[in-house]
N, C-alpha and C positions, 0 to 999 in steps of 0.2 A: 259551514260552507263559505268560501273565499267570495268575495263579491268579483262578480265578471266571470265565474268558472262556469262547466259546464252545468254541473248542477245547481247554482244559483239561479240559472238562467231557466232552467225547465222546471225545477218543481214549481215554483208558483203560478205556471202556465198549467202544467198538471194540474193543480188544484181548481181550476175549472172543470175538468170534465168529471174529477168527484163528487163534486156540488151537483152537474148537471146528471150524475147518474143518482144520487139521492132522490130529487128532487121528483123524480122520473121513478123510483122504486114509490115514494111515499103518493105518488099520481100528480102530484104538483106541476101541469104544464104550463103554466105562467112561469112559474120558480126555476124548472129547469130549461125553457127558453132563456130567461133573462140570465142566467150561468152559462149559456154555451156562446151568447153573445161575443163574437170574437175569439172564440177559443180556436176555431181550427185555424184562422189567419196568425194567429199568434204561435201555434205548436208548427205551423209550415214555414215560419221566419228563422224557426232554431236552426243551425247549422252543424250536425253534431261528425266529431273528427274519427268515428271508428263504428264497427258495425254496429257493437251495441247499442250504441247512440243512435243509431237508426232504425234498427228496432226497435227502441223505447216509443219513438215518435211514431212511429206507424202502429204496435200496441194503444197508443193513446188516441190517436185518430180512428184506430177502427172502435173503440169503445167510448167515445162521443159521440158518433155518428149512430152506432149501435142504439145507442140510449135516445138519440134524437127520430130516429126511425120507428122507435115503440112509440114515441110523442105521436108522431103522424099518423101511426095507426089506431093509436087510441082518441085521434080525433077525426076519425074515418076520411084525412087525405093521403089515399095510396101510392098516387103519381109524387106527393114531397116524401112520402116513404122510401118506396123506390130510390132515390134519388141520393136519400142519407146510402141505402143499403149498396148502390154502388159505389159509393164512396168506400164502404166499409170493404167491399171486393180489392177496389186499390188498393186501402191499405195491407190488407192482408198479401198481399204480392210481395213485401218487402217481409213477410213473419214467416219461420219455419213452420215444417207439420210434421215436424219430427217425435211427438212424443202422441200422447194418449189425450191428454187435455187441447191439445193444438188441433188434433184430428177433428174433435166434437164439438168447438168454437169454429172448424172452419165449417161443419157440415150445418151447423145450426144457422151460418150467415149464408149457405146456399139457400139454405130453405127457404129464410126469410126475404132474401133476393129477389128470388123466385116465387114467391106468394104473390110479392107487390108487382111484381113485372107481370104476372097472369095478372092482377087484376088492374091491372092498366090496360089488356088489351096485347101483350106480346107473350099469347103462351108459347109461340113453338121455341123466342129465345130461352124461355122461362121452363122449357122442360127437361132439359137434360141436365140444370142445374138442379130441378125435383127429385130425377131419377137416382142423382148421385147421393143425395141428399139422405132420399128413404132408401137406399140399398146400405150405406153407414149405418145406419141406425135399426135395421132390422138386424143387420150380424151384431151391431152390439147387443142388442135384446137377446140375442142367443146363448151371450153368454151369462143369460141371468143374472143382468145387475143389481144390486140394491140401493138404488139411487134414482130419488123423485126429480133431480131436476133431467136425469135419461128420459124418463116419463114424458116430461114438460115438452123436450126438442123433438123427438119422436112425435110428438103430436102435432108440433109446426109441421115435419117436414110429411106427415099424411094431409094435412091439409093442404099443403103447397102443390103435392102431387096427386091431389084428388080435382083440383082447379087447373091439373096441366094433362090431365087425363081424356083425352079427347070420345073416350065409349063413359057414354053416360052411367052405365048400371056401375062399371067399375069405378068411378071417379066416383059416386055414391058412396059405394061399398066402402070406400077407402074413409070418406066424412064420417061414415057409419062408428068404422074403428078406431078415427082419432075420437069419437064420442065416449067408446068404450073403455079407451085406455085412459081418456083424462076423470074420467068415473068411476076408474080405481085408485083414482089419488086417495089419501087421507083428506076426510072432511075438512082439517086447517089449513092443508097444503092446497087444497081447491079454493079456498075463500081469500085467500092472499091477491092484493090487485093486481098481481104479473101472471097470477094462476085465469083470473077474471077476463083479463085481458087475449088471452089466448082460448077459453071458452068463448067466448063471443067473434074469434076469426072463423071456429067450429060451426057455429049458429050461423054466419056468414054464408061460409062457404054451403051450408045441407041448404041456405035459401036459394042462391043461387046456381045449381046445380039440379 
């Protein structure tokens, strides 16, 4: 890479949010705080000259923020959750959803939106982001996929719309069934701390509900 090009100048600002999403898979939130330190002021300094380049930076922003949002949750502050996760909303405004992967990256950061937004206190912003969220993810389930992380999003977005569900027996029923479906994971796929982490928003949500 040329020194002063564009790619000289981003990957090594990229390499923070890889750090910060490690850090954050292996549960290290000390390790992935002290890696996300300045990354998004540093990926919003880039200046990049063509769409791609704008897209790259908005893909990198919305997956720091993403990875900093699981930090908040898995240190039960949902109002700094929240907060990554609208970030993650921004970014995504500048990323297509044109393909199959873009569709179920964008439905999985509705969810998550929306989980932390109901549990701050604003279901009714928080529900039509729910509804879009688990109405994706049930037509994907339709087409019988074979695919545990389908599993995984699917049970965010029942949880998010079992806490934006305003008739109690169904907003139950719906806890009920993210329990059920993360119950058919594979025993190693449930023991995994991203699997852990998202049984325990389950536990959350059937408490209070």
């Amino acid at each position: 890479m040329a020194p002063g090009s564009a790619e000289a100048t981003f990957w090594p600002r990229a390499d923070a949010v890889f750090r910060t999403d490690l850090a954050r898979y292996a549960g290290d939130l000390a390790l992935a705080r002290a890696a996300a330190k300045g990354a998004r002021e540093a990926l919003l300094q880039i200046q990049p000259d063509s769409e791609f380049g704008r897209q790259r930076v908005a893909q990198y922003l919305r997956q720091l923020h993403l990875a900093l949002g699981w930090v908040e949750i898995e240190t039960g502050d949902f109002a700094a959750a929240e907060v990554h996760f609208g970030h993650v909303a921004e970014a995504r405004k500048s990323l297509p959803t044109t393909d199959n992967e873009a569709r179920r990256n964008h439905a999985l950061d509705n969810a998550l939106w929306a989980l932390t937004l109901a549990r701050t206190g604003r279901v009714e912003q928080a529900r039509s982001l729910a509804e879009k969220s688990l109405a994706f993810e049930r037509a994907l389930d339709a087409g019988k996929p074979d695919d545990q992380m389908h599993k995984i999003n699917f049970v965010v977005a029942l949880v998010a719309a079992a806490l934006c569900n305003p008739n109690p027996p169904q907003a139950r029923a719906l806890a009920s069934e993210a329990q059920t479906l993360f119950e058919s994971l594979p025993a190693e796929a449930r023991r995994l701390h991203s699997s852990q982490l998202v049984s325990g928003l389950i536990t959350e949500a059937r408490r209070v509900l």
